[in-house]
Residue, then its C-alpha position, 0 to 999 in steps of 0.5 A: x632780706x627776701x620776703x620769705x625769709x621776713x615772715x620766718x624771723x622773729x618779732x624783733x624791737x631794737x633797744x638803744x643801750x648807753x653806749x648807742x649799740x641796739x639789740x633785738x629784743x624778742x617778743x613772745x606770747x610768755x606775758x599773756x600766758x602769764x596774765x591768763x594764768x594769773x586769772x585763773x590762779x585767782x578765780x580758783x583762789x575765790x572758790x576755796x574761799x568761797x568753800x571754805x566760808x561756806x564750811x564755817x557757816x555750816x560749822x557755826x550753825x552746828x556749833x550754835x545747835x550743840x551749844x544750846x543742847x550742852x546748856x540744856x543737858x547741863x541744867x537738866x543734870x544738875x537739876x538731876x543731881x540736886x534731887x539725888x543729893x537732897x534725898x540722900x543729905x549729902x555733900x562732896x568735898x572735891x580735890x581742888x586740883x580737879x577743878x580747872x578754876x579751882x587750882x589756887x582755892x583751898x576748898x571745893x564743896x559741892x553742897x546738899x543744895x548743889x551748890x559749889x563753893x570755892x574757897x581762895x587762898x585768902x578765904x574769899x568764898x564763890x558760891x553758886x548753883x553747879x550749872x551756873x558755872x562753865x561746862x568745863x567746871x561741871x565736867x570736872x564736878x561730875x568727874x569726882x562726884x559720880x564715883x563717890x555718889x554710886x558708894x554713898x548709894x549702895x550704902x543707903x540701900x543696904x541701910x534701907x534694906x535693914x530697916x525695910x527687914x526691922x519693920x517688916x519683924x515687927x509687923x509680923x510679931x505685931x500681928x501675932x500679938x494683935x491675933x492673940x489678943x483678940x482671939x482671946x477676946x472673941x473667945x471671952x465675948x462667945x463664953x459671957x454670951x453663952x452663959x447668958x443664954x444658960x441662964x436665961x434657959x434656967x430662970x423659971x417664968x412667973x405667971x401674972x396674978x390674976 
């Protein structure tokens, strides 16, 4: 073989088989392409890791803020809701089947005080103030209550509205009745002052004796 011919022919290994015969193995750059590829699948691997940590603290810290926000507004609304129920002396019955821990009970009361009671199949009783329960139940509370709520309102406006016209009459016909009466008495006051003076002008002055 001459030694151009050397330089152009390919890497070669011999390999001994069983039966003693050798056979050219070739040799390529294919395993270290492979190894670079390898390395680099991996590195872009741990970057979407990385990224994708990256996003569920930016999700936690927001999760974290509304939270804390929901736990407030809750409160606050229940606290709301309470005052509203307390003026106006009222209570809810609520379909059980609305209240997602409510499913098995039998009642569902949201009280005056803004407390809901659940009633169990066997007659166990859980009661607690509306926002110690899950956001989820509150949700569902205010869900069957505002409705009925905004018809209990509109009746107590028109009952007040009665009531503000019935007193409204009779203070008008109490002041009627109050200027009559003293206008007759100012009238009697002026006639008795009058005919005092008359007979005070009447009466002759004695002279003293000397």
């Amino acid at each position: 073989m001459s030694e151009s011919n050397a330089k152009s022919a390919p890497k070669e290994q011999s390999q001994v088989t069983e039966e003693g015969h050798f056979h050219p193995i070739l040799l390529s750059d294919e395993g270290v392409k492979s190894s670079d590829e390898k390395e680099k699948t991996s590195s872009e691997s741990e970057q979407k890791l990385q990224e994708i940590l990256r996003n569920i603290n930016d999700e936690t810290l927001q999760l974290g803020d509304f939270l804390s926000k929901e736990n407030m507004l809750v409160n606050e609304l229940c606290r709301s809701l309470t005052e509203v129920l307390k003026k106006l002396d009222v209570s809810f019955n609520i379909p059980h089947q609305d209240i997602p821990s409510g499913k098995k009970a039998k009642k569902v009361i949201l009280n005056e005080q803004g407390h809901l009671s659940i009633t169990g199949e066997e007659g166990e009783v859980k009661s607690a103030f509306l926002a110690e329960y899950s956001p989820e139940v509150v949700l569902a509370v205010l869900w069957a209550v505002i409705p009925e709520l905004a018809k209990v309102i509109s009746l107590y406006r028109k009952r007040l509205s009665a009531r503000v016209g019935f007193f409204e009459g009779i203070k008008k016909e109490l002041k009627n009745v109050a200027k009559a009466i003293v206008g007759n008495r100012d009238e009697n006051s002026q006639a008795t002052m009058g005919q005092t003076r008359n007979a005070a002008k009447e009466t002759p002055k004695t002279e003293g004796k000397s």
